[in-house]
C-alpha positions in Angstrom: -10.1 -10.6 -10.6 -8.9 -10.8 -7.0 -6.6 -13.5 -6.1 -7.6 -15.0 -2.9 -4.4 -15.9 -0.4 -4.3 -18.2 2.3 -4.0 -16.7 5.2 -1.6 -18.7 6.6 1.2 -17.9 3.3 0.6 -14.2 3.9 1.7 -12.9 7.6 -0.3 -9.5 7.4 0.7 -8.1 10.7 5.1 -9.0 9.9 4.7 -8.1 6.3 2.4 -6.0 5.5 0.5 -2.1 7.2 -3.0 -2.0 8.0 -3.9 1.8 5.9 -7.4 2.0 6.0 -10.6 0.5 6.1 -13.4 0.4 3.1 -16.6 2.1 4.6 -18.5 2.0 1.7 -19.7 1.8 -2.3 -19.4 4.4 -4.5 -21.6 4.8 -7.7 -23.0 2.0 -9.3 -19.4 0.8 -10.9 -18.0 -1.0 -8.6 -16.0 1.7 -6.8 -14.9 1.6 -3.2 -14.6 4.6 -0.8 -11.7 4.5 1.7 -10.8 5.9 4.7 -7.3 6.2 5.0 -5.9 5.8 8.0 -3.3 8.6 7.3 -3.7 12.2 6.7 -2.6 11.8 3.3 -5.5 10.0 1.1 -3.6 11.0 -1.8 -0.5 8.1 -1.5 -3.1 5.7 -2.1 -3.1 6.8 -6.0 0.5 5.0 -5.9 -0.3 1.5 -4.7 -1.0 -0.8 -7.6 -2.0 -3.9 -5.2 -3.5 -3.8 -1.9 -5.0 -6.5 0.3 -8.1 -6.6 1.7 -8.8 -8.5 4.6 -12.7 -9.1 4.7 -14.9 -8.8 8.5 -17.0 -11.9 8.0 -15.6 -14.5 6.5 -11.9 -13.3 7.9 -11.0 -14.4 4.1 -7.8 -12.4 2.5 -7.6 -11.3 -1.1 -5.6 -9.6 -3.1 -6.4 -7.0 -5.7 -5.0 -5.0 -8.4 -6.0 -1.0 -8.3 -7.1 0.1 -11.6 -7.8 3.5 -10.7 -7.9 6.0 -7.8 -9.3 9.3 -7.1 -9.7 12.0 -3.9 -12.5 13.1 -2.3 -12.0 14.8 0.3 -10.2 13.0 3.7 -11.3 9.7 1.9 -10.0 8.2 -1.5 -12.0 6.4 -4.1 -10.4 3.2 -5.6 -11.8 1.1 -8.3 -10.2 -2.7 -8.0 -9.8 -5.3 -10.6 -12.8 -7.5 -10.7 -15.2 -5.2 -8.7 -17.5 -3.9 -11.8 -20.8 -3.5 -9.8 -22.5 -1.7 -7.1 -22.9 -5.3 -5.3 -19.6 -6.7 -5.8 -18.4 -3.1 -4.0 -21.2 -3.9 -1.6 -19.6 -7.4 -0.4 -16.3 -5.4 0.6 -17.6 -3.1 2.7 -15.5 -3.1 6.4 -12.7 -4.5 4.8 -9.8 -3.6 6.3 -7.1 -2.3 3.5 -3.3 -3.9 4.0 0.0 -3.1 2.2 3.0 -4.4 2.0 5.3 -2.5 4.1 7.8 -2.4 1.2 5.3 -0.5 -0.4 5.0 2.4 1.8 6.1 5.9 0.9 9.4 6.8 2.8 9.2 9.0 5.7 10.7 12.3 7.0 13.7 11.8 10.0 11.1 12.6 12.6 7.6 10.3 11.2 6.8 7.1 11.7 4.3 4.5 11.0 2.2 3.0 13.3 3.4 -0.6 13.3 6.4 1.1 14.1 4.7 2.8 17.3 2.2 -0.3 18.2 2.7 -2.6 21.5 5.5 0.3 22.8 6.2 0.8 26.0 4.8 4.3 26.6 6.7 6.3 29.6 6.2 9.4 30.8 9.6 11.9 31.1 9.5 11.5 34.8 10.0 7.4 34.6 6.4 6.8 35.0 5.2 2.8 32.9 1.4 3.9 31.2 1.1 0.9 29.3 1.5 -0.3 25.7 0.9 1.9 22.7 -2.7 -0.2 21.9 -4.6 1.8 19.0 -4.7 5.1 16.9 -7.7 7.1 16.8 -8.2 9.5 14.3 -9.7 13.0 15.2 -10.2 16.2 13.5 -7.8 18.5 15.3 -5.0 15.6 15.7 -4.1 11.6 16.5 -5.1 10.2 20.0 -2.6 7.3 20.8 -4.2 4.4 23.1 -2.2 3.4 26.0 -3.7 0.4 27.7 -1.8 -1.2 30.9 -2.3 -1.4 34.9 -6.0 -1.5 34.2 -6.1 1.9 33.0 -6.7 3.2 29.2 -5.0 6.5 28.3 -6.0 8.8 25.4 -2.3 11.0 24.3 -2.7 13.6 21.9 0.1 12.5 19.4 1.8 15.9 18.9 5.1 17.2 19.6 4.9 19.0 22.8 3.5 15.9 24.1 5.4 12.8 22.4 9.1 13.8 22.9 11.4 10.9 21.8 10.4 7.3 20.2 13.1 4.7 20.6 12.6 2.1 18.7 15.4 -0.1 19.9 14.5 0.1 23.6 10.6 -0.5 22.7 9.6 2.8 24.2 7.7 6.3 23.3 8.8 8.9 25.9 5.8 11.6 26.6 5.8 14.7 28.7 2.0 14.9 29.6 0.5 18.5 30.1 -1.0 18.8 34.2 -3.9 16.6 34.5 -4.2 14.6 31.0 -3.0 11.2 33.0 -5.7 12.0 36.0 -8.9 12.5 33.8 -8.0 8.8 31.7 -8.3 7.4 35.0 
């Protein structure tokens, strides 16, 4: 069974990554389909707890994974407790947390997006775009929101584009190729 937290004992956004984000039922056993919010659905077969936070009610649980299988971009889990089509049903839009602990270790030149999130984003040339806001998912790569000034910029998060992340000055230096700034605008 789930253990339900309150939400005031667990500090999701200090302690714990937001991963993905339950879209739907699977089968009539109680399995959940997840999006992952990586490219890699497959680290999800190593977490033995997750937490979900739930849309409506805002209410935070915690569950045990029993089992978990790929398909595809997306990952199939089967929780603790969830034994029916309806049970799965009820979790649908749940966002999917981990403790940060948790997460798989990354190479020298990755990062994780609570890493990246509410950074100053600067172009080479000394230029303020805003704070690194969201992460959109795409087929051909990740689009990094920059919101600030009134504007909303959309940066291709690849290498020719994001050149240096500093962490302890609270700042994502990008060289922008001619005329990505102008058509966000």
């Amino acid at each position: 069974m789930p253990r339900k937290t309150d939400r005031n004992k667990l500090d999701l956004s200090n302690d714990h990554a937001m991963i993905g984000e339950i879209i739907k039922p699977h089968g009539i056993l109680g399995e959940v389909k997840i999006y992952p919010y990586s490219e890699q659905p497959e680290n999800l077969k190593n977490y033995r707890e997750i937490v979900l936070q739930k849309p409506a009610a805002g209410g935070i649980e915690i569950y045990k994974v029993v089992k978990c299988r790929i398909q595809g971009r997306l990952a199939l889990l089967q929780l603790e407790g969830v034994t029916s089509r309806e049970a799965a049903e009820s979790l649908q839009g749940s966002i999917v947390w981990l403790k940060k602990e948790d997460l798989p270790p990354l190479g020298s030149d990755e990062y994780y997006w609570h890493q990246l999130k509410d950074l100053l984003v600067v172009t080479e040339s000394g230029q303020e775009l805003g704070r690194a806001s969201k992460l959109l998912s795409s087929m051909a790569h990740d689009i990094m929101v920059v919101t600030g000034g009134g504007h909303e910029y959309m940066i291709p998060v690849k290498r020719d584009i994001i050149k240096r992340i500093d962490e302890q000055g609270g700042k994502i230096i990008i060289f922008p190729p001619p005329g990505l700034l102008e058509i966000n605008k």
